[in-house]
C-alpha positions as CSV (number, residue, x, y, z in Angstrom):
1,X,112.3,137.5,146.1
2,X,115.4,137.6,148.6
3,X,118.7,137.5,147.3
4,X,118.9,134.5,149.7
5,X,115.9,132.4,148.4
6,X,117.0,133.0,144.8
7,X,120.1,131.4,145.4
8,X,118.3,128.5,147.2
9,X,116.0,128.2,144.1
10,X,119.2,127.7,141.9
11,X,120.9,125.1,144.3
12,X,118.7,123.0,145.3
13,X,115.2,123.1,143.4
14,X,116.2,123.7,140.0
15,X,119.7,120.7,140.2
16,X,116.8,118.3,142.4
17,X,114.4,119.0,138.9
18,X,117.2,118.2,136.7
19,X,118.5,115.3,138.4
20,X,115.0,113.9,138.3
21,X,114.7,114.3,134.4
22,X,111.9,117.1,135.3
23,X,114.0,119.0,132.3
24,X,111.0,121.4,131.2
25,X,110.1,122.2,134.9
26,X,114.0,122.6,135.8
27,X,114.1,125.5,132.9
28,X,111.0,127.3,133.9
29,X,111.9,127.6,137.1
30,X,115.5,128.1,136.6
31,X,113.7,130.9,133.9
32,X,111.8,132.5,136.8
33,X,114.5,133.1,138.6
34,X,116.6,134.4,136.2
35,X,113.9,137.5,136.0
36,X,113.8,137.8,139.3
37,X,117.2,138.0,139.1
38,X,117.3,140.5,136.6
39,X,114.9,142.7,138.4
40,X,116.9,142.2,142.0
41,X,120.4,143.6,139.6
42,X,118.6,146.3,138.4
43,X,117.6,147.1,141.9
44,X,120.9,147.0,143.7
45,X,124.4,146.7,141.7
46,X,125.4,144.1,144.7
47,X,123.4,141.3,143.4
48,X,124.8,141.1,139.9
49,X,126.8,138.1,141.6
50,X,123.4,136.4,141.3
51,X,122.2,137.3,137.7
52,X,125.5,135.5,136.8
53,X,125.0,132.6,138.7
54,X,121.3,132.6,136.9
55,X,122.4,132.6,133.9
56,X,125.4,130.2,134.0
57,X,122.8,127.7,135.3
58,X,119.8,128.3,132.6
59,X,122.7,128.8,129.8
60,X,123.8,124.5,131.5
61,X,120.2,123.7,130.9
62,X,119.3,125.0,127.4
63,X,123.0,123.6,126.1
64,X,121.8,120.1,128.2
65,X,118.5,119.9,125.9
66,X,120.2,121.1,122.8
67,X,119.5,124.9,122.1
68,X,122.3,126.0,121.6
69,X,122.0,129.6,120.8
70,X,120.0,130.3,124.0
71,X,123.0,128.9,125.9
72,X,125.5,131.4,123.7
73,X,124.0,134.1,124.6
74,X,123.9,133.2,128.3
75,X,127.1,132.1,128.4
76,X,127.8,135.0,126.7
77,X,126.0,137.8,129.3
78,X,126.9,135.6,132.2
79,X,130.9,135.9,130.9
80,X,130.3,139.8,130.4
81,X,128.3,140.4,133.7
82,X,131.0,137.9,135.6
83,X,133.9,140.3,134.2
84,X,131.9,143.2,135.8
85,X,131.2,142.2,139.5
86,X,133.1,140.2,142.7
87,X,132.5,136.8,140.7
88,X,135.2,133.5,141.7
89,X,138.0,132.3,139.4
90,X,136.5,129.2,139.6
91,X,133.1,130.3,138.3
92,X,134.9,132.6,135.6
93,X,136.5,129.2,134.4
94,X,133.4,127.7,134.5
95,X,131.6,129.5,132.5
96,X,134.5,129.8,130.1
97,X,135.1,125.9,129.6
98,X,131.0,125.3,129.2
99,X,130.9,128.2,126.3
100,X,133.6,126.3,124.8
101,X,132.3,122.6,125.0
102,X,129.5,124.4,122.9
103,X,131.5,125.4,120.1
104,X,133.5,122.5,120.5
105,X,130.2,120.3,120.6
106,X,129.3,122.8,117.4
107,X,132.5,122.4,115.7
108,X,133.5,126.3,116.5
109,X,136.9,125.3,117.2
110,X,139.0,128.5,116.8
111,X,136.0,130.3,118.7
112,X,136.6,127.7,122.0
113,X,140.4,127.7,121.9
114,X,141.3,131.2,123.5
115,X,138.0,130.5,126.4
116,X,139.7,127.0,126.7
117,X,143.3,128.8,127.1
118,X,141.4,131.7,129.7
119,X,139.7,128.8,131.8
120,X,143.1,127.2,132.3
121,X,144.2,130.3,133.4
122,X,141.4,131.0,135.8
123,X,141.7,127.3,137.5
124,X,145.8,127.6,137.4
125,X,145.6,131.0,139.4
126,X,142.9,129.0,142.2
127,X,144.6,128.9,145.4
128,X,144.9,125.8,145.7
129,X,144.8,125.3,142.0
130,X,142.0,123.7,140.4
131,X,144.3,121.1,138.5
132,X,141.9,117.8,137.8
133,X,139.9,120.6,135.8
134,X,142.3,122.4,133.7
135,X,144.0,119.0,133.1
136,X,140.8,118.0,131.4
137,X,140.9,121.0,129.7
138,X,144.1,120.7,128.2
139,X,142.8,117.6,127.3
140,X,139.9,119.2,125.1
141,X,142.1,121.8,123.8
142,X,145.1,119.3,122.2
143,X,141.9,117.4,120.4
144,X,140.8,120.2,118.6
145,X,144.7,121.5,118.0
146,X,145.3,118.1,116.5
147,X,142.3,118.1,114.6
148,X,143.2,121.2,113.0
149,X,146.9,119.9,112.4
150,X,148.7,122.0,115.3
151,X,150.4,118.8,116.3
152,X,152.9,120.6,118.5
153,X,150.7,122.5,120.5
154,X,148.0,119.8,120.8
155,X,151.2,117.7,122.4
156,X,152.3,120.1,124.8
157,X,148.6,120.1,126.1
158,X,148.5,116.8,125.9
159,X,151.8,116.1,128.2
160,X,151.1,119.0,130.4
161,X,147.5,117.2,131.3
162,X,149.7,113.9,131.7
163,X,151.5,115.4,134.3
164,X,149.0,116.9,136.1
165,X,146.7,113.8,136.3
166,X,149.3,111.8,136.9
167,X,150.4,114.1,140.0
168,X,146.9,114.2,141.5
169,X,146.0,110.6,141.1
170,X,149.2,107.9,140.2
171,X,149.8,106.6,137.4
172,X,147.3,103.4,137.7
173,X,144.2,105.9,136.8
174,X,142.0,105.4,134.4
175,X,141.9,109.3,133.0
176,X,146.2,108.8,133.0
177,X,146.0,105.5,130.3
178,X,143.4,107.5,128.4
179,X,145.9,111.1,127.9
180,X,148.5,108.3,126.5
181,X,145.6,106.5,124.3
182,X,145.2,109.7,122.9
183,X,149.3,110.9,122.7
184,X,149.4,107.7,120.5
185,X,147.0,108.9,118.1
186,X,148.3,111.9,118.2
187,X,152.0,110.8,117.3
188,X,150.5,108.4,114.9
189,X,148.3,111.3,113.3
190,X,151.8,113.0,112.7
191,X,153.6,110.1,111.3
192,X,155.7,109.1,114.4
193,X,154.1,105.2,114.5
194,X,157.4,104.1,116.7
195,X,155.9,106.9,119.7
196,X,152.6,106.0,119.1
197,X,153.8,102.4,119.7
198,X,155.1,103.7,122.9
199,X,152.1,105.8,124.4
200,X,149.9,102.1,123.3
201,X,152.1,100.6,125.3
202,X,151.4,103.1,128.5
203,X,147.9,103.1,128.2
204,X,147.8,99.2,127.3
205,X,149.8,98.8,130.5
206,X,147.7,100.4,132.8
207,X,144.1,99.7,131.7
208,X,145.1,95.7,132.4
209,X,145.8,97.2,136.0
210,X,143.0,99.4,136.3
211,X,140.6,97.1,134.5
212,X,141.6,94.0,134.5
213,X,142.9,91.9,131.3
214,X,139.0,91.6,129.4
215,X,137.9,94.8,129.6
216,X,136.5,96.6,126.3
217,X,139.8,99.6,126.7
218,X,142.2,97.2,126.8
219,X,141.0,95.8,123.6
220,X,140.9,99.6,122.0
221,X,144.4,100.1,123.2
222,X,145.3,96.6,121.6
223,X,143.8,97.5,118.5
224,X,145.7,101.0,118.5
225,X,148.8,99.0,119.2
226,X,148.1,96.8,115.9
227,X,147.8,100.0,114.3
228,X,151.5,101.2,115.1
229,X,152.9,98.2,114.7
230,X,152.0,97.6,110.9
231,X,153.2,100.6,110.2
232,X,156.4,99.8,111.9
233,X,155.9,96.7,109.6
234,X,156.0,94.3,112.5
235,X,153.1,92.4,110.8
236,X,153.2,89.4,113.3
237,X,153.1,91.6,116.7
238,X,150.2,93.2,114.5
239,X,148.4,90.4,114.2
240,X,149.2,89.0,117.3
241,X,147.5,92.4,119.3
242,X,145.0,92.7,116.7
243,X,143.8,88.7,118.1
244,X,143.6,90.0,121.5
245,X,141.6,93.0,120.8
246,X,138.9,90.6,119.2
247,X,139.1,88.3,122.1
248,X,138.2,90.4,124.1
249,X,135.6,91.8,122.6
250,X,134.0,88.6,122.0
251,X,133.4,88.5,125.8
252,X,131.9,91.6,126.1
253,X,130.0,91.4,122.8
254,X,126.5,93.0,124.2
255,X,128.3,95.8,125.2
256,X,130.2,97.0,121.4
257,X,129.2,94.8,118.6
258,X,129.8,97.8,116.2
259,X,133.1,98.4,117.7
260,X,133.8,94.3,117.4
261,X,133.1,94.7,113.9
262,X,135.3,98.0,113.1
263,X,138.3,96.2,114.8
264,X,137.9,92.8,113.2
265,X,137.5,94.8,109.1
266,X,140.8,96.8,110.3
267,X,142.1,93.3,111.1
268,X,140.8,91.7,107.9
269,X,142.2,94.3,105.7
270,X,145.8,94.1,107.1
271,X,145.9,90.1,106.9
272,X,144.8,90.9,102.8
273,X,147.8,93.6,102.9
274,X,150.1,91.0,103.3
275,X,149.1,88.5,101.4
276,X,147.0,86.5,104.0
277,X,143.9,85.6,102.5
278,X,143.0,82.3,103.8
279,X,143.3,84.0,107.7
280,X,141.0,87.4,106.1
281,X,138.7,84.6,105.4
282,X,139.2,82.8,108.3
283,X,138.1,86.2,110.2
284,X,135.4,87.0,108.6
285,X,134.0,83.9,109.0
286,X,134.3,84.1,112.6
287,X,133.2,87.8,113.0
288,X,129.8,86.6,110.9
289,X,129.4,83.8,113.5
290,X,129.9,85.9,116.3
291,X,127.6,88.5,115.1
292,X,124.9,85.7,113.9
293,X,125.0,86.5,110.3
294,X,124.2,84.4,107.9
């Protein structure tokens, strides 16, 4: 098979399978071609351009349907065979940032932080740069530093990726409120509840733009706000955002009713805190009645 009709076999019939749901005909084909590819690199040096491509797109397939060591070692030779051969930045970063959403996704964090870090550098050095992508990758890697307690570093992602998203698409963007959702938790993980307040704020401010006043994110970032504000002991401004976050998910019950109910215990348990049992009560009552429980 051509160089030429191997590449169209990896465009455009293997992504039409998979965006049918034809998942087990997608990765025989996409299978095919990778030996065909194999055999057409063995045969000439100048198409090891498409053995990469091969198997970056079977390595996307087998992590899609869960076999994960298939798509490590694809990744794997796709990243060493890349390194070797005229491949883009952009598909080096690619292949980078997919190996590492699969040891993120496996909870291999210290083995996707430096492909995370070499992605960024691969879509930074993109003329133009690629900077939507490696904001969202700065956004993976300051959730796994924060998990592992690197507070620091997972803020300086965490910022960085606030500037850049907030440079490519204004500040009244959805992807913008959710960088300061997550800078909230981030200070609040740390013990800094008076900026996590203030990133609550941010994000609270712009999802009522973005989404209008009911939606299920403004009700998270109220919730997160009630959050902060206990801690800053302001039990009534507590209360007050924790009774919005409920509202509003009362009107979009059939859409969370497990996150209605994690919300309204968090709620129940502050008004004990303070002493305010008949309202913990109160709440309960109405959480059973909204969810129908007897």
């Amino acid at each position: 098979m051509s160089a030429e009709n191997l590449n169209t076999l990896l465009e455009g019939h293997v992504a039409s399978l998979f965006e049918a749901g034809k998942i087990d005909d997608a990765l025989r084909v996409a299978g095919t071609a990778l030996s065909n590819a194999r055999q057409s690199a063995e045969d000439n040096s100048d198409n090891l351009p498409l053995l990469v491509h091969a198997l970056e797109t079977l390595a996307g397939l087998h992590r899609h349907v869960g076999d994960f060591e298939k798509s490590e070692s694809m990744y794997k030779e796709a990243i060493e065979s890349g390194s070797k051969t005229a491949v883009s930045l952009e598909q080096m970063a690619r292949m980078r940032s997919g190996l590492a959403m699969l040891y993120d996704f496996n909870q291999r964090e210290e083995a996707a932080l430096p492909l995370y870090e070499m992605a960024i550098d691969d879509y930074e050095k993109m003329i133009p740069p690629c900077d939507e992508e490696s904001a969202q990758i700065r956004n993976n890697l300051a959730m796994i530093y924060k998990s592992l307690g690197r507070f620091p570093l997972a803020e300086q992602h965490y910022l960085l990726a606030l500037e850049t998203l907030e440079k490519v698409f204004g500040r009244n963007n959805e992807r913008v409120s959710a960088v300061f959702n997550n800078l909230g938790s981030l200070y609040y993980s740390a013990g800094h509840a008076k900026q996590a307040k203030e990133m609550h704020l941010e994000a609270l401010e712009i999802r009522i733009k973005v989404f209008g006043p009911d939606h299920s994110e403004v009700a998270q970032s109220y919730s997160n706000l009630a959050t902060a504000c206990y801690d800053l002991h302001d039990d009534l401004a507590a209360q007050q955002s924790y009774e919005r976050s409920l509202r509003i998910l009362e009107l979009n019950l059939e859409n969370g009713p497990n996150n209605y109910e994690e919300v309204a215990q968090d709620y129940i348990a502050l008004l004990e805190a303070i002493g305010e049992e008949k309202k913990a009560l109160a709440v309960s009552k109405r959480v059973s009645k909204f969810l129908k429980r007897d």
